[in-house]
N, C-alpha and C positions, 0 to 999 in steps of 0.2 A: 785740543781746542785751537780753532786757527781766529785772529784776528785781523779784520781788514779795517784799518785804519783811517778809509776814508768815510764810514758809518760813524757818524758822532758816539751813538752807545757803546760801542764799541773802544772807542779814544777814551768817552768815561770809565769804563770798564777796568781797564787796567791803569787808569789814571786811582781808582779811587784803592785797586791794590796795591799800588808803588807807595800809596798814603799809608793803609794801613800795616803796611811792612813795616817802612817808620817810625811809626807810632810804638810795634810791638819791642822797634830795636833800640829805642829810646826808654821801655820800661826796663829790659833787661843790661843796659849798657851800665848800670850801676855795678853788676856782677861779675864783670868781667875785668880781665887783667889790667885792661887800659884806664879805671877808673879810679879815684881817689878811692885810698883805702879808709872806712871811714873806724879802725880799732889799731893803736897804735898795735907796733908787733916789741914781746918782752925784749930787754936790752940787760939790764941789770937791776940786781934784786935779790929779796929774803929769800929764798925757795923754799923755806916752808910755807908761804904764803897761796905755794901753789894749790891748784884746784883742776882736777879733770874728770871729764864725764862723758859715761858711753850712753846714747841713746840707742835702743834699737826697740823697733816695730816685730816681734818674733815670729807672727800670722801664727792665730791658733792653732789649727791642723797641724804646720810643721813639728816635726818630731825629730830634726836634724839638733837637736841637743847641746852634742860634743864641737858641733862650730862657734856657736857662743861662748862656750867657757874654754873656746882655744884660744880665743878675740880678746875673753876678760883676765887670761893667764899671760898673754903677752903684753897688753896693754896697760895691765892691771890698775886700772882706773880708780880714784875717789870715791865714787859713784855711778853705779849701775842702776836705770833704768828701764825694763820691761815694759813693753806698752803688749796689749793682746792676749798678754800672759792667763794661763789658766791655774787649775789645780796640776796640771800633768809639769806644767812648766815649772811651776812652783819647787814640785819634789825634785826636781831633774837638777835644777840649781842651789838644791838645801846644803850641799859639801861648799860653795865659797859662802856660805854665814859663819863659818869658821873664822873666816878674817873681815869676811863684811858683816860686821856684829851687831849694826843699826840697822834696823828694817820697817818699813811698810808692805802690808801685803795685802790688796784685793785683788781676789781672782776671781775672777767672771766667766760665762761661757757667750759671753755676749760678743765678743769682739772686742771689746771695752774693758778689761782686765788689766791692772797694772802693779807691778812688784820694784820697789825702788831699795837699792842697797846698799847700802854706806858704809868705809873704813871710818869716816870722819862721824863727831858724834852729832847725831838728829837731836834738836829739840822742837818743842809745840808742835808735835807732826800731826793733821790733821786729815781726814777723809772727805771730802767737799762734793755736794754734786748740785751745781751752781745756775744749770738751767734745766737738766731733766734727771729724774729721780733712778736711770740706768749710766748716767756716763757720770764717772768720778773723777775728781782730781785729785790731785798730793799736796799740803801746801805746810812749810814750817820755815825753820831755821838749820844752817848747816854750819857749824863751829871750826874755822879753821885754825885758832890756838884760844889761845886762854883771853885774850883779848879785843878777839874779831869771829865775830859770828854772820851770815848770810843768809838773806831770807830765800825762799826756793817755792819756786809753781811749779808742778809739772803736772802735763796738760795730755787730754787728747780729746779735742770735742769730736764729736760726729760730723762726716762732711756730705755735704748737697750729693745726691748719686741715687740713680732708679731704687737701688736695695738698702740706701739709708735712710735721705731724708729728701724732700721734694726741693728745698729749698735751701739755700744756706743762711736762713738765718738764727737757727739756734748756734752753729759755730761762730760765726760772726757775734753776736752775743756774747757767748763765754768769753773769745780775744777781747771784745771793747772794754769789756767789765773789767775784764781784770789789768788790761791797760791803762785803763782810772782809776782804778783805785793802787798800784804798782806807784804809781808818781804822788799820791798823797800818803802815801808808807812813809818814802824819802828814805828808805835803808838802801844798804848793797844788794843787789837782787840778781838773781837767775832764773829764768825762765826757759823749759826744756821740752822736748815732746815731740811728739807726730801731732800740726796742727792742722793738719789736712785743707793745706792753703801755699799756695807760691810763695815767695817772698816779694814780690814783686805787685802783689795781687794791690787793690785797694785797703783791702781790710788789714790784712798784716802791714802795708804798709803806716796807715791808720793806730795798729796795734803801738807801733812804733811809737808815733808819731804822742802817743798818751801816754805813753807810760815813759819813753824820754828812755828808752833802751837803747845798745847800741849791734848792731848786726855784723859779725867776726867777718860775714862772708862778702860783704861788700869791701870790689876791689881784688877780691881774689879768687873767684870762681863760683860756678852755680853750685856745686855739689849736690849733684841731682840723688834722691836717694830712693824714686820710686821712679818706675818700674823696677826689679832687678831683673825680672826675664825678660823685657826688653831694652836693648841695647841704645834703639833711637827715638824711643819714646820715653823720658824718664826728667822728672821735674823734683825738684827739695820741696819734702813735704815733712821734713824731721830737721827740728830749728833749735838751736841756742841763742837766746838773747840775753845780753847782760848790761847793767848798770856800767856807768863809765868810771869807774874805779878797776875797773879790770881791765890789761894788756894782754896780749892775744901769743902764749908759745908754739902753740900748736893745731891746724885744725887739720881732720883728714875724715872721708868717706872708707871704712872699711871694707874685706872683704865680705863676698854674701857668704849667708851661713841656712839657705833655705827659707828663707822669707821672701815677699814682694816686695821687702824694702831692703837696704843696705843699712847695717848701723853707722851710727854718726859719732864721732869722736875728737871730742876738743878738749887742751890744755891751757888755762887760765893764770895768772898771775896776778894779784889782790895788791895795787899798790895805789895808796889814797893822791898822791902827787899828779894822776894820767886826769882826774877830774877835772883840772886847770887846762888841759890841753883838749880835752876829746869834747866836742860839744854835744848836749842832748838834743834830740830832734824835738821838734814844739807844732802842735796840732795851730791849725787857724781856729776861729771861731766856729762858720761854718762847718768843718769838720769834725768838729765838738758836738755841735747837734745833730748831725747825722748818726755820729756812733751813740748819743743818747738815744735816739729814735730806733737804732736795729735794737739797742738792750729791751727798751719798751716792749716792740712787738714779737720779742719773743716770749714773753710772760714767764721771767725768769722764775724758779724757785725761790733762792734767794738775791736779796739784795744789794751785796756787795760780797768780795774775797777776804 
């Protein structure tokens, strides 16, 4: 494409891409290294208070097995969440319920399948399917000693795409909802998953924005976690958010293990004193009633999380 400068359309033309260049590098410049981080990083502390959590998206079909429990024997995680997971998946990781002795398990052949597993003990674990009656969620408490327990979402709605859904608004829905009602809980919270949305997007930023979470990865990187087969096409679509009572030891994109996505894996620190320091993000008005209006029209199942 050649431009000749002295055609007015032409001057607009790449007047209004140098605009929207901008624009796109002002939504992403949160994530990068040059920005306020916005989760303190651990200093000092109990460490049993700690908390870590593998997320990984396993893609049904894969049958690469032996990389996941090579990811969950080095890492050896708190808590392991399968998103995709099926019956074949299920058996394939039945030898770590030997030490991860707390479980939820639906396995679907939908795409939508999820296996969550825990050293630390699960209470009120529950099976949620909060806008369509094929996608589930996980939702309880996760006890990290005798005195401190944490509540837990983990998520995977359906996202906008020719062979899912036409539109994004049943996944925008699941994030609002549980965005609103996440801030009238007022407990320690985690929130996990393939939410099949940027971080950057309106809606997860929005999600943010209600529920008063705080995002590990702002300030230190995209941690792009889809594509894995390709290289320069690949965005974070596998997200950790947590209440601002947690300090941040560890976050890293692991290796791929046969999936489209890479698992995500971060180490948390549970110390009530960071609340005073880390402030919660706060919706406007307006932005309150827009995320009421996508819950609306998508004629949720249920009512609230």
């Amino acid at each position: 494409m050649v431009f000749d400068f002295s055609e007015t359309i032409h001057f607009i033309a790449i007047a209004l891409i140098i605009l929207s260049l901008i624009y796109q590098l002002h939504k992403i410049f949160p994530y990068t290294w040059f920005a306020k981080k916005e989760v303190m990083k651990f200093e000092d502390g109990d460490p049993s208070d700690n908390i870590s959590i593998l997320v990984s998206n396993v893609l049904t079909p894969n049958t690469q097995y032996h990389k996941l429990l090579e990811i969950v024997h080095r890492r050896q995680p708190d808590i392991l969440l399968t998103l995709e997971s099926d019956k074949k998946w299920e058996e394939a990781l039945k030898d770590i319920e030997e030490e991860y002795k707390y479980t939820v398990k639906v396995p679907m052949d939908n795409l939508y399948g999820m296996h969550l597993y825990s050293k630390l003990k699960l209470e009120e674990t529950e099976v949620r399917y909060l806008v369509k009656d094929d996608i589930p969620s996980i939702h309880g408490f996760v006890r990290l000693d005798d005195n401190t327990k944490v509540r837990i979402h983990c998520m995977h709605p359906r996202p906008p795409s020719p062979s899912e859904a036409d539109t994004s608004t049943n996944r925008d829905a699941e994030l609002l909802m549980l965005g609103r009602d996440v801030r009238e809980q007022d407990d320690s919270v985690l929130v996990f998953g393939d939410l099949n949305d940027v971080a950057w997007s309106r809606t997860t930023r929005l999600f943010q924005q209600m529920s008063g979470l705080l995002d590990p990865r702002i300030g230190r990187g995209f941690f792009n976690t889809f594509h894995a087969g390709y290289r320069f096409f690949r965005w974070p679509l596998d997200h950790v958010f947590h209440s601002n009572d947690f300090t941040l030891i560890e976050i890293a994109r692991e290796k791929p293990m046969g999936s489209d996505h890479f698992p995500m894996y971060i180490n948390l620190n549970f110390e009530r004193p960071a609340e005073e320091e880390q402030e919660k993000p706060e919706p406007d008005e307006e932005e309150k009633e827009w995320a009421q209006e996508k819950i609306d029209d998508a004629e949720p199942r249920e009512n609230g999380v």
